[in-house]
N, C-alpha and C positions, 0 to 999 in steps of 0.2 A: 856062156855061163848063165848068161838073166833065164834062157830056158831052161837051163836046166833045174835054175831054184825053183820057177814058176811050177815045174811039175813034180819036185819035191815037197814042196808046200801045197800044192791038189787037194782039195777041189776049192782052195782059198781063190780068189780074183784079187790079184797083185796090182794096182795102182800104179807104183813105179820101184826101180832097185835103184842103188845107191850103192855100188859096189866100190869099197877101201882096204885094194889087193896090201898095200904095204900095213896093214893093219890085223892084215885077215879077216875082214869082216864085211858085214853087207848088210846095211837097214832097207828095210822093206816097208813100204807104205801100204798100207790097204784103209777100205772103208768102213766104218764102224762095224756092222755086220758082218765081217768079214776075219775080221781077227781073230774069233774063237777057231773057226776052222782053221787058220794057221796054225793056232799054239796048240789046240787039242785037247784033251779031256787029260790035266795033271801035267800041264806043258809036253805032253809024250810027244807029241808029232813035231814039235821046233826045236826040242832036244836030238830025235832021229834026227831031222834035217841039218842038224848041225854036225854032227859024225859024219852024214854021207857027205857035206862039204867039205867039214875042212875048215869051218870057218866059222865066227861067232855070228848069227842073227839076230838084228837089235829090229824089231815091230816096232810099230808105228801108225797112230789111229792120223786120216786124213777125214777131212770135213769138205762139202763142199760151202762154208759158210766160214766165215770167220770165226771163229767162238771169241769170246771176251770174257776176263777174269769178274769173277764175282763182284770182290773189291772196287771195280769204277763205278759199281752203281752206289756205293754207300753213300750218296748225295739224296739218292732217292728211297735205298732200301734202309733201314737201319741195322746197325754193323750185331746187333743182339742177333737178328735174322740170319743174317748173310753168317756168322759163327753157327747157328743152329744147323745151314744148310750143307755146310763145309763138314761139319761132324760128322754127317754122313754122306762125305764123298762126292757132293754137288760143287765144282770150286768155279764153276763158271757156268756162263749161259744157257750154253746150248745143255749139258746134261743135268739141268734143273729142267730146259724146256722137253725133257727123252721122257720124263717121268711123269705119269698120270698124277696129277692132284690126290685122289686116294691114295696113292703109293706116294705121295711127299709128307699127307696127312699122317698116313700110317707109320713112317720112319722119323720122323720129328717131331717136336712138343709143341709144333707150330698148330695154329687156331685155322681152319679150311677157309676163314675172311682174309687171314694177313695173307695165307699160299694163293689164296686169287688175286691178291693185289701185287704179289711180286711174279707172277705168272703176266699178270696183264701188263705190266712195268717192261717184262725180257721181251714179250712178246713185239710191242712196241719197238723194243729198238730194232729188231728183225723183221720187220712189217709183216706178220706172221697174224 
C-alpha cells in the first residue's frame, strides 16, 4: 500500500506514511516544497488520491529543523510584533525566517528596522 500512495500522490517525494487501516486513513509527511504537488492545484490531485484509495489523506509539512512557536520569544520580541506577524500567518520561526524581509515589509505594518531586528533575534536561535 505506502507504494501505491507514493505513486498516487507522483511526482510529490513522500518523507514517510503513516497508515491508520482501522480509521481508514493515512498521513503523509512530505517537505515544505513538496506538499503543493501532493494537494495540487484546488486540492484536485489529494481529493483523486483519496477516491482511488479508499481512504482519507491527512498532509503533513516535515522540517528538517525544529520550528518554534512565535510566542517563546515574547521575552525578546514584543507581543505588538509577534500579533502583527501572526495576522499574516507567520505563527513561528521558521516561516517568518521562509520570507524575504521585503515580503514581511510588504504584508505587515511593521517598520524594515523592527523586521531586522526580529529576523536577527530567529535567526540567532537557529544559528543561521
Amino acid at each position: 500500500m505506502p507504494l501505491y500512495i507514493k505513486r498516487i500522490l507522483s511526482p510529490a517525494k513522500i518523507s514517510s506514511i503513516k497508515i491508520i487501516n482501522e480509521e481508514k486513513r493515512v498521513e503523509v509527511y512530505l517537505n515544505p516544497d513538496q506538499v503543493s504537488l501532493a494537494i495540487g492545484k484546488g486540492g484536485l490531485n489529494i481529493k483523486l488520491a483519496c477516491q482511488l484509495l479508499g481512504y482519507t489523506i491527512d498532509v503533513f509539512r516535515v522540517s528538517q529543523e525544529e520550528d518554534i512557536d512565535l510566542d517563546e520569544f515574547n521575552d525578546e520580541i514584543e507581543q505588538w510584533v509577534i500579533d502583527q506577524l501572526k495576522a499574516v500567518g507567520c505563527d513561528t520561526a521558521l516561516s517568518v525566517l521562509e520570507l524575504s524581509k521585503d515580503e514581511l515589509v510588504r504584508r505587515t505594518d511593521l517598520e524594515e528596522e523592527t523586521i531586522d531586528d526580529v529576523i536577527r533575534i530567529l535567526k540567532a536561535e537557529f544559528n543561521k
